[in-house]
C-alpha positions in Angstrom: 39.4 66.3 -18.2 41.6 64.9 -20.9 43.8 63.2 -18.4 40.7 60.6 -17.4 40.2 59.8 -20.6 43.1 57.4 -20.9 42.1 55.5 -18.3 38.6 54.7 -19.2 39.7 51.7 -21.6 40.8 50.0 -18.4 37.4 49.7 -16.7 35.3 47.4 -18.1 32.1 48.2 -16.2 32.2 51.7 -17.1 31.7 50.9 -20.5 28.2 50.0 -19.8 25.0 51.4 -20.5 22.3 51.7 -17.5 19.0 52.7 -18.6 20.0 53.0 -22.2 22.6 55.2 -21.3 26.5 54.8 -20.8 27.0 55.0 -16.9 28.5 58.5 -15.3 29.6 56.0 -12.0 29.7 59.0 -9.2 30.0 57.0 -5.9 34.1 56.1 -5.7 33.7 56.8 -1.9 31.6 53.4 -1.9 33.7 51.6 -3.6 35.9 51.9 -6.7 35.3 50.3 -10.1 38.0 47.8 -11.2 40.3 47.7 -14.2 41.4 45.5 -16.8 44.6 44.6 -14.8 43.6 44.3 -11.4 40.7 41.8 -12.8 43.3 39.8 -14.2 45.6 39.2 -11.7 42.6 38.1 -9.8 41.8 35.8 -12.3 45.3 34.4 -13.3 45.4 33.5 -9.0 42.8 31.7 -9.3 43.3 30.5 -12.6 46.8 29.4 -12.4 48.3 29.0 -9.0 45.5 28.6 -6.5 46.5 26.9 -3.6 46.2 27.3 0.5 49.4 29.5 1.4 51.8 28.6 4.4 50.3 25.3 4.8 51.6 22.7 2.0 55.3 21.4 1.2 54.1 21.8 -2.5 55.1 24.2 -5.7 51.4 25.8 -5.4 51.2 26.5 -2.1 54.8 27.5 -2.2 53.5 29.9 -5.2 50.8 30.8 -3.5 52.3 31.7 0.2 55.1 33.8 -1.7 51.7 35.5 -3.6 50.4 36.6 -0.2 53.8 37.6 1.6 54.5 39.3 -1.0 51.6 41.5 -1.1 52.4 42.4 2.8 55.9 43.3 1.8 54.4 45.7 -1.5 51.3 47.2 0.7 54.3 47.6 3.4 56.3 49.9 1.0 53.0 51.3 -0.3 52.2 53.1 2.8 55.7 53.1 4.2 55.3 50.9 7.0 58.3 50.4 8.7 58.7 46.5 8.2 56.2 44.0 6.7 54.9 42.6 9.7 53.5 45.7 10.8 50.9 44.5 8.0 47.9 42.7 8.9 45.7 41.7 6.2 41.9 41.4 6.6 38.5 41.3 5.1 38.5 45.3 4.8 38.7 48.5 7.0 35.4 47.6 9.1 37.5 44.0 10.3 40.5 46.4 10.6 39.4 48.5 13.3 37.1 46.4 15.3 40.5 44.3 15.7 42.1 47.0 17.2 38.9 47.8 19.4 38.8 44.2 20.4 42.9 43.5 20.6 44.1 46.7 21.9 41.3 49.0 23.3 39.4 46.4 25.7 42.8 45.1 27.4 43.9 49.0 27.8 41.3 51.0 28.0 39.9 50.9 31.8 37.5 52.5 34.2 37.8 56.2 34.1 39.4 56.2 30.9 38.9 58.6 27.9 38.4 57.8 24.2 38.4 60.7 21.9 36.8 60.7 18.4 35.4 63.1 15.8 31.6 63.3 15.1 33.1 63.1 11.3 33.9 58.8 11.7 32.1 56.3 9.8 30.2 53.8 12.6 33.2 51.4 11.8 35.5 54.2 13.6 32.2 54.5 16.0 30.9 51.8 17.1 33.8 50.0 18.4 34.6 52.2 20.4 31.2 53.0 22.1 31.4 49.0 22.7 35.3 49.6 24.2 33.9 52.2 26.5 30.7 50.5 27.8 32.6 47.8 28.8 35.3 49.0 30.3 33.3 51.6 32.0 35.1 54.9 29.7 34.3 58.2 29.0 33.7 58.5 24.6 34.0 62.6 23.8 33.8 64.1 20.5 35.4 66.2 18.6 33.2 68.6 16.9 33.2 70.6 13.8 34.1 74.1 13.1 31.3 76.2 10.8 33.3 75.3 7.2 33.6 71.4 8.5 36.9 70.8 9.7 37.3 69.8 12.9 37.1 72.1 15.8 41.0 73.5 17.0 39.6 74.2 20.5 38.1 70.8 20.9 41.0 68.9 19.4 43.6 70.8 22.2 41.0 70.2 24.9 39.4 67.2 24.6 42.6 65.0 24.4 44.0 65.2 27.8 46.0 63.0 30.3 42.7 60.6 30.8 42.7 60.0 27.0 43.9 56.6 26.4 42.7 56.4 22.6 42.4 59.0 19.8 40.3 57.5 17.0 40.1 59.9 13.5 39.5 59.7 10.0 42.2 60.9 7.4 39.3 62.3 5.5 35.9 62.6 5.8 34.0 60.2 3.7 30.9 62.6 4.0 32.1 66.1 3.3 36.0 65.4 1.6 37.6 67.4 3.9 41.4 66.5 4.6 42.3 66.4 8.7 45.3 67.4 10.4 45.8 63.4 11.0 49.9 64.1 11.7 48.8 67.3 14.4 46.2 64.7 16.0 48.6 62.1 16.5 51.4 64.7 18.1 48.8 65.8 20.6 47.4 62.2 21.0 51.2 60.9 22.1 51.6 64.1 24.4 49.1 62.8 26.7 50.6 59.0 26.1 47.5 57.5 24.2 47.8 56.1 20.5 45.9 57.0 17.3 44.1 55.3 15.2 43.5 56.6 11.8 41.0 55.1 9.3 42.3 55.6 5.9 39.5 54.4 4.1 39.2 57.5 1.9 42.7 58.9 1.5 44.7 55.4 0.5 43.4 55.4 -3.0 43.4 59.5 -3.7 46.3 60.4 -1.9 49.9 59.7 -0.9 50.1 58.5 2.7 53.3 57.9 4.9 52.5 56.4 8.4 55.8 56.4 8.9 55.6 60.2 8.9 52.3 60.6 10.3 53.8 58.2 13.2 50.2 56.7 13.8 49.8 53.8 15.9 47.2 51.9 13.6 46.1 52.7 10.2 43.7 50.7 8.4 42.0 51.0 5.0 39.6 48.9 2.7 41.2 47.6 -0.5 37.9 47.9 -2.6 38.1 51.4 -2.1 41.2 51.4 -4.5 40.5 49.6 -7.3 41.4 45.5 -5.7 38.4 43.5 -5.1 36.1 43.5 -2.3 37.2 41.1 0.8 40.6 42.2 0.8 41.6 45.2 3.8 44.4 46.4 5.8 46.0 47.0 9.4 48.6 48.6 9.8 50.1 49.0 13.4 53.0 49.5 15.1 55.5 46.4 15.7 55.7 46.7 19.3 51.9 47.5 20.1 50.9 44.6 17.7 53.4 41.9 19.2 51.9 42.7 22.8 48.3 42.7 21.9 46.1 39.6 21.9 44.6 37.5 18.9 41.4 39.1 17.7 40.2 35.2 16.4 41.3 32.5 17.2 42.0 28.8 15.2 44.0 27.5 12.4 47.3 29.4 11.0 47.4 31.7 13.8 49.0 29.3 16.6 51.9 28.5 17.6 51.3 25.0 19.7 47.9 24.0 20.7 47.4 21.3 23.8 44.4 20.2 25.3 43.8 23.2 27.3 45.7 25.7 26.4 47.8 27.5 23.5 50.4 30.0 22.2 50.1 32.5 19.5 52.5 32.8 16.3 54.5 35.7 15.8 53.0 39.2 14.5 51.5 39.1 12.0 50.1 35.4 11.6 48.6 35.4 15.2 46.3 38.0 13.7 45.3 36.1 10.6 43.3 33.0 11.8 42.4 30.7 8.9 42.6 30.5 5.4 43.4 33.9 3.8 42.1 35.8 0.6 45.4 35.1 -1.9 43.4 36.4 -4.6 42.4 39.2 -2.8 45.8 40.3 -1.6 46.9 39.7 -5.3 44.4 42.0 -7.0 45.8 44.3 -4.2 49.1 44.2 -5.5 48.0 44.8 -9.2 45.9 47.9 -8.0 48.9 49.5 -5.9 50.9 49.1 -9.1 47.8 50.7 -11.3 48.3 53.8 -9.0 51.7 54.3 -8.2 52.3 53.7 -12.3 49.6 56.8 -12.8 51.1 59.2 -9.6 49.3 60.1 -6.8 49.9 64.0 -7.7 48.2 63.6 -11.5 44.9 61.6 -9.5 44.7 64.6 -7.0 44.9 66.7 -9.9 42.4 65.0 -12.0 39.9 64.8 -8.9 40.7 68.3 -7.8 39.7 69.5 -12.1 36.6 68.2 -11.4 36.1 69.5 -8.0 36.7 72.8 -9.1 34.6 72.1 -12.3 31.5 71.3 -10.3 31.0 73.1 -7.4 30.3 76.4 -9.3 27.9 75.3 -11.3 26.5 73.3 -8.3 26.5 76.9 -6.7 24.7 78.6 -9.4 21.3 75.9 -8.6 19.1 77.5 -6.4 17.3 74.3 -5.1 21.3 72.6 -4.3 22.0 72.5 -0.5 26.1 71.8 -0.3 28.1 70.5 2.9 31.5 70.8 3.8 32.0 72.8 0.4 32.5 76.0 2.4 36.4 75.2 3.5 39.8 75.5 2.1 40.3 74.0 -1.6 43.5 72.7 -0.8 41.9 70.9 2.3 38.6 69.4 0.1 38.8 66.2 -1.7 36.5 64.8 -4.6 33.6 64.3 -2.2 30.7 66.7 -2.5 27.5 65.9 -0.3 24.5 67.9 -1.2 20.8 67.6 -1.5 17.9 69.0 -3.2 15.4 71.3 -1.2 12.2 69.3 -0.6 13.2 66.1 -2.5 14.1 63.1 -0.5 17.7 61.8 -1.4 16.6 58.5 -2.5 14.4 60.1 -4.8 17.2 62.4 -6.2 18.8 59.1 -6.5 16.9 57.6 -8.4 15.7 60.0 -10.8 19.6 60.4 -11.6 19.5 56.9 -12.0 16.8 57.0 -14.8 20.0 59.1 -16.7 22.9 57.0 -15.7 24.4 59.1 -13.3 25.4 57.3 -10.4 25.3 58.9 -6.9 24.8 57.5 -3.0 22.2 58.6 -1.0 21.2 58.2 2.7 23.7 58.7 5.7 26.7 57.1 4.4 27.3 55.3 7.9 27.8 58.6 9.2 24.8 59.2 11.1 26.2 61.2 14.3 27.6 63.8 11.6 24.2 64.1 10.1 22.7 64.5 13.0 25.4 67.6 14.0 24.4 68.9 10.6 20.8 68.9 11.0 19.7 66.1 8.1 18.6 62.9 8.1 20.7 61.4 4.8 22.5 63.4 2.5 22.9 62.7 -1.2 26.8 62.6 -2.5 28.6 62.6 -5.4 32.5 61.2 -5.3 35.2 61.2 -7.9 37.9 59.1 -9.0 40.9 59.0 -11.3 38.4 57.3 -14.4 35.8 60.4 -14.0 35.3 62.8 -16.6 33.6 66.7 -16.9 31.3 64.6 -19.1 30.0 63.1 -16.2 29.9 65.9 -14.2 27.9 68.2 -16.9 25.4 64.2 -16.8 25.5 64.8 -13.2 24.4 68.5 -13.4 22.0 68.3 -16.4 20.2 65.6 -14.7 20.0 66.8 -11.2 18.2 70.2 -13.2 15.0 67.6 -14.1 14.7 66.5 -10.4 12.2 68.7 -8.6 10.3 69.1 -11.6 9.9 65.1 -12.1 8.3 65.6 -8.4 6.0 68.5 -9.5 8.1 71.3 -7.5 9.2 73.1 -10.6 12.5 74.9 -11.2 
């Protein structure tokens, strides 16, 4: 799509060649490459004003503290948090959540109790909260999927009920695309009295997101996954929940007074950000918010959805192509298309698209309960971003033609 093309200048790595050939870089739900400008704010932090932040009387710490609360206050107004303490910075999504797990759900989540999440989450959505519920002695349920993907209507009314103390969801699915109802879940969620947590790990750098509006309790995101480096992640929560939840670690910048045997925490949000911080990171953050909001978030849905729409029927037209989650609403599917190849392992389809420079993920994308609802072991997928072009795709498609006859199936 013409539109991309602009934007390919910025991105150094994509100007390189793998295997002889200029790189068609198809797995943006991994993580993102970085451009020109995000690179050098990173390197002008470190370059030109590194320093450790709220803990010196000096001009470079000074610098470097109003470097990190200022990223708070821009990633505040990004997502439309209501204030910028509601911000908590961590390493990425993963830390995010189990912070919540290990903050909110083990000191409210008791005996008896109910946590409620969709077979969709990726095991950092997951896992947390099977440990929350063995411990506390819960009940984890599931929300299941309908036949086209999304989430089942009938599970989501009655599987949250008056026992449900948590509701944990993904905006979107980082297997199959699909879009959830996130602001419906979270209604039905505070009916019953429990809070919602939403991993926006996959919407934050393709789409415009208001927590404000979806009145979530926590939202948290990964900032690789949007162009800023790796290391650098995101929790948002509510003032009042975060203020009466405990420290998730404990030590130096997060205390208020420490004696002998005891201590006292420092206001929301430093009593969740124990030790020295990633400045750099949360600077590169900054640069990559202003990257996107200078493109629009409607022209990068409309370059993904080009190519979306550009693929899938030629994807349709190869007898030998297995597609999931392709079956729904296109208003409700994002750049994500998960497919395999009949009889070909998806490491193998990997790596033969490798040979041509196309770029894809294979295996089960930490997402193994939803593969196991769909009947497959690993999936390969294919993910767009803002910097893709129909080049790539027609790559992607010309390449994935030579696959079962590289492996002696034929056509």
């Amino acid at each position: 799509m013409a539109d991309a093309q602009e934007f390919l200048k910025d991105f150094p790595l994509l100007n390189r060649q793998i295997n002889g050939k200029k790189v068609a870089y198809l797995d943006n739900g991994a993580t993102t490459q970085k451009p020109e400008q995000m690179i050098q704010s990173l390197c002008g932090y470190y370059g030109g004003c590194n320093a450790n932040p709220h803990r010196g009387a000096y001009a470079l710490s000074v610098q470097a503290t109003d470097i990190y609360e200022g990223a708070r206050k821009r990633t505040a107004q990004f997502i439309k948090a209501g204030r910028p303490e509601e911000i908590i910075f961590t390493k990425n999504a993963t830390e995010a959540l189990n912070l919540v797990a290990y903050s909110y759900g083990l000191h409210k989540v008791n005996a008896g109790d109910e946590i409620v999440i969709s077979v969709s989450e990726h095991h950092s959505n997951c896992v947390p909260w099977q440990m929350v519920a063995k411990a506390k002695g819960a009940t984890l349920k599931y929300i299941y999927l309908e036949k086209d993907g999304n989430l089942s209507a009938e599970d989501i009314e009655t599987k949250i009920t008056e026992r449900t103390k948590v509701v944990a969801v993904t905006q979107v699915s980082n297997v199959l695309g699909l879009k959830n109802d996130v602001k419906a879940i979270v209604k039905k969620a505070h009916s019953v009295g429990a809070v919602c947590v939403v991993d926006g790990s996959q919407s934050v750098a393709h789409m415009a997101v208001d927590v404000s509006d979806l009145d979530c309790d926590f939202f948290a995101f990964s900032g690789h996954k949007m162009l800023s480096p790796m290391g650098i992640g995101v929790l948002y929560g509510k003032y009042e929940l975060l203020d009466a939840m405990e420290p998730f670690l404990r030590g130096g910048d997060m205390i208020e007074y420490v004696e002998e045997q005891d201590s006292t925490w420092a206001e929301v949000p430093a009593k969740f950000e124990a030790g020295t911080q990633n400045v750099g990171g949360a600077a590169g953050l900054v640069a990559a918010i202003d990257y996107l909001e200078k493109i629009g978030f409607d022209r990068i849905e409309a370059i993904e959805a080009d190519l979306l729409n550009y693929a899938l029927p030629q994807l349709r037209e190869l007898p030998f192509i297995e597609l999931y989650g392709c079956d729904s609403t296109r208003d409700n599917k994002t750049g994500i298309i998960a497919f395999n190849v009949k009889d070909v392992h998806p490491h193998d389809v990997a790596s033969i698209l490798d040979s041509d420079g196309v770029a894809v993920r294979a295996g089960h994308h930490c997402a193994q309960p939803l593969h196991r609802y769909l009947g497959q072991n690993a999936t390969c997928r294919a993910s767009f971003y803002l910097y893709n072009t129909r080049e790539d795709i027609d790559r992607w498609i010309e390449s994935l033609k030579k696959v079962r006859g590289v492996l002696g199936y034929g056509a």
